[in-house]
C-alpha positions, -999 to 999 in steps of 0.1 A, spaced: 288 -261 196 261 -258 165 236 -278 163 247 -303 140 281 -308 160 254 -320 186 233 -344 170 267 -361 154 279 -363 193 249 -377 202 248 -401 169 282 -414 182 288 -411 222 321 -418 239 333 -438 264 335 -407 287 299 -396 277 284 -428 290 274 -428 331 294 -438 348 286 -470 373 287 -447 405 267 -422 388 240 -449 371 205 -457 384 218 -484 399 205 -521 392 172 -534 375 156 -560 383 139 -582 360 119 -617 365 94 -633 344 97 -610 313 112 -612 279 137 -588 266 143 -579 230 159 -554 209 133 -535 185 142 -506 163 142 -483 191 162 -499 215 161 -530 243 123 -532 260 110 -557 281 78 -575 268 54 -583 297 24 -601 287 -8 -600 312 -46 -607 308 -48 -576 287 -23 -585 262 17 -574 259 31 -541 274 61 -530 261 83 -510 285 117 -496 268 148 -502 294 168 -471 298 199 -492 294 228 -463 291 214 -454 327 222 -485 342 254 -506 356 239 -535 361 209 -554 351 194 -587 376 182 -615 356 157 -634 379 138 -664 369 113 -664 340 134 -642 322 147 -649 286 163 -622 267 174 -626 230 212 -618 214 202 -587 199 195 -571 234 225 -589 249 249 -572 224 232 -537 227 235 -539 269 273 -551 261 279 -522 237 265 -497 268 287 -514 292 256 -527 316 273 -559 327 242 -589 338 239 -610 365 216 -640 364 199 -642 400 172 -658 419 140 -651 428 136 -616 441 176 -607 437 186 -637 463 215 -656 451 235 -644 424 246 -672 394 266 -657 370 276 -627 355 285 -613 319 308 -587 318 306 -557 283 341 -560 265 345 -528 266 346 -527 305 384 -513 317 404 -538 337 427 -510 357 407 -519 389 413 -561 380 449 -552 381 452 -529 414 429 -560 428 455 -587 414 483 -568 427 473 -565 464 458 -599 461 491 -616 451 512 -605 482 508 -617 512 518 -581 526 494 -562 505 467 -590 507 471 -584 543 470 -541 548 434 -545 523 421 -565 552 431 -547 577 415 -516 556 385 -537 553 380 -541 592 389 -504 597 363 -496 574 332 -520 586 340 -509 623 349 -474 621 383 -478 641 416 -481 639 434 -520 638 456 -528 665 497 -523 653 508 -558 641 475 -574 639 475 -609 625 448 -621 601 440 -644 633 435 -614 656 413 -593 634 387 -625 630 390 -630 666 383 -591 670 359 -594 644 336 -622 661 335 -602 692 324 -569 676 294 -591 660 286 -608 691 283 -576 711 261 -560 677 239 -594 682 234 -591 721 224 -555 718 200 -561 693 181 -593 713 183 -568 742 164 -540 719 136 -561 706 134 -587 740 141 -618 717 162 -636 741 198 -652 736 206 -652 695 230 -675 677 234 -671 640 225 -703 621 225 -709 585 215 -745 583 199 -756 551 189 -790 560 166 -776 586 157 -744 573 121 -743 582 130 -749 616 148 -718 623 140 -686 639 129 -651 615 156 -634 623 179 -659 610 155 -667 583 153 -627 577 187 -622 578 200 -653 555 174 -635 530 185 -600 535 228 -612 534 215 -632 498 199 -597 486 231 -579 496 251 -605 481 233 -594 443 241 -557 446 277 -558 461 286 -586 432 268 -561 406 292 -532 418 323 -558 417 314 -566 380 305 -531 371 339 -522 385 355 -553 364 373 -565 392 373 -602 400 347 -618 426 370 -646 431 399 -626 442 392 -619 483 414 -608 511 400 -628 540 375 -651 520 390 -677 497 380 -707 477 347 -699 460 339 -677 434 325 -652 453 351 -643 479 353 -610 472 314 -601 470 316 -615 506 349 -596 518 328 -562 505 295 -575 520 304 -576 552 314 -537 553 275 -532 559 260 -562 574 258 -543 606 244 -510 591 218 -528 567 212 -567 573 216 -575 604 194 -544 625 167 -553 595 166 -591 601 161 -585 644 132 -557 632 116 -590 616 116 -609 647 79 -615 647 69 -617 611 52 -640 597 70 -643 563 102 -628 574 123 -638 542 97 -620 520 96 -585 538 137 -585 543 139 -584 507 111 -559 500 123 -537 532 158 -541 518 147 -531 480 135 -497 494 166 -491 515 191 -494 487 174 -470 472 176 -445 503 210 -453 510 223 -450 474 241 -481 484 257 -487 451 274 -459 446 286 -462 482 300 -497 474 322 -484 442 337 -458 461 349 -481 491 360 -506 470 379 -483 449 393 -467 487 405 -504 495 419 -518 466 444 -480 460 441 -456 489 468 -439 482 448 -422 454 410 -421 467 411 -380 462 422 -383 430 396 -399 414 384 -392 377 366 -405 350 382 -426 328 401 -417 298 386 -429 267 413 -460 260 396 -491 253 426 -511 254 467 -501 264 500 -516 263 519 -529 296 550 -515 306 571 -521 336 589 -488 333 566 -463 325 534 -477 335 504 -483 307 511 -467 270 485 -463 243 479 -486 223 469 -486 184 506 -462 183 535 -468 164 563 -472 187 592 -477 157 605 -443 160 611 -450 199 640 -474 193 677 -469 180 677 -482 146 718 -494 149 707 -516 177 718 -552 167 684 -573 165 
């Protein structure tokens, strides 16, 4: 390629050229800032005692960006973030609670569709959930297993997870309370580990969006928005939240260092990435190997026979012109 076939590729990128969300730099954070678009592209504009630093947002590089509170950001910026498909999610402080999020238009909706489809059926709905408790406990479901039996199973496994861990750090009997009427009164590690769920919450809900699937749409969850954020959550409670939140058992400002701790261990783990791929391995198993990047169609036509056809083609030719219409 000469040179100038370069620079015109890299005046114009594709679809395909752009990172994909597994490969990204994850999620950014932002709170108390203001974003803007200048003539070189989106930068946050902090402003201290010493005046305004500009920091330039490497926005191509990312799949999602976390508004937290204090943050404004103008329509310029919005449109350039759509255009690089970086969806946003407005969150609270320190990435607890996630809002709302807006999704690019050019974002694919192939993985909506797989999600609708198993979601509709009761059959289908049914094998993702068993997938989903295969895959947060690392064996097999029982033949036949009900809905019923797998939360039953399910609250024992957590139960035993809880006991073992009270038994680690000497903390005595645990029960899990999330009461926000009296949420002063409660113990860190339910404190900790309300704060540290929240956090996880932000990042699994950033991957759904980045994935365009629907975070309403869950297979044992149902009637909130966020069903499905909370059916893929709970893969990695007992890997990430829940040993965290007993480590905090005697801090002082447990909520506080579950979120920093947590921060630092998404980055280790490369959690993000790690949520795509299950969620992609859930909602169409039968092709987890044969994953690719995708083709460079923003939008196609629907087909019951043949699957998805281009669109922006003129089909006339296709059709026998003596047909009576």
């Amino acid at each position: 390629m000469n040179q100038l076939s370069a620079r015109r590729r890299l005046a114009a990128p594709t679809l395909v050229m752009l990172p994909r969300v597994a490969d990204s730099l994850s999620f950014l954070y932002l709170d108390v800032v203001r974003v803007v678009q200048d003539d070189t592209g989106v930068c946050a504009l902090i402003d201290s005692s010493r005046g305004t630093d500009r920091i330039y947002l490497p926005i191509a590089a990312l799949s999602c960006i976390l508004l937290g509170p204090g943050t404004s950001i103008t329509q310029p910026a919005m449109a350039t973030i759509a255009r690089h498909g970086t969806s946003m999610v407005c969150v609270g402080s320190g990435g607890v609670r996630c809002y709302a999020g807006i999704l690019p238009d050019s974002l694919t909706t192939a993985w909506l569709e797989r999600q609708t489809r198993a979601w509709a059926d009761d059959a289908t709905r049914l094998a993702v959930a068993i997938r989903m408790y295969e895959r947060r406990f690392g064996v097999p479901a029982p033949v036949g297993a009900t809905l019923a039996q797998l939360r039953g199973l399910e609250g024992q496994r957590v139960k035993a997870l809880y006991r073992q861990l009270a038994r680690r750090y000497r903390i005595g009997r645990f029960k899990r309370s999330y009461d926000l009427a009296a949420w002063d009164q409660q113990d860190p590690v339910n404190l900790a580990l309300s704060a540290a769920n929240a956090c996880l919450y932000g990042v699994v809900h950033a991957a759904v969006l980045g994935l365009g699937c629907s975070p309403a749409l869950g297979f044992i969850h149902s009637g909130t928005q966020h069903a499905f954020v909370y059916d893929i959550a709970d893969l990695y409670k007992a890997e990430v939240t829940i040993p965290l939140a007993f480590s905090l058992h005697a801090s002082t400002d447990p909520e506080r260092e579950a979120r920093l701790r947590l921060r630092d261990q998404f980055r280790l783990l490369r959690l993000l990435p790690r949520i795509v791929i299950d969620i992609q391995n859930l909602l169409d198993p039968d092709n987890a190997a044969q994953r690719t990047i995708p083709k460079e169609t923003l939008v196609e036509l629907w087909d019951p026979v043949v699957g998805a056809v281009p669109a922006g083609v003129n089909y006339g030719n296709e059709i026998d012109e003596e047909a009576p219409w």
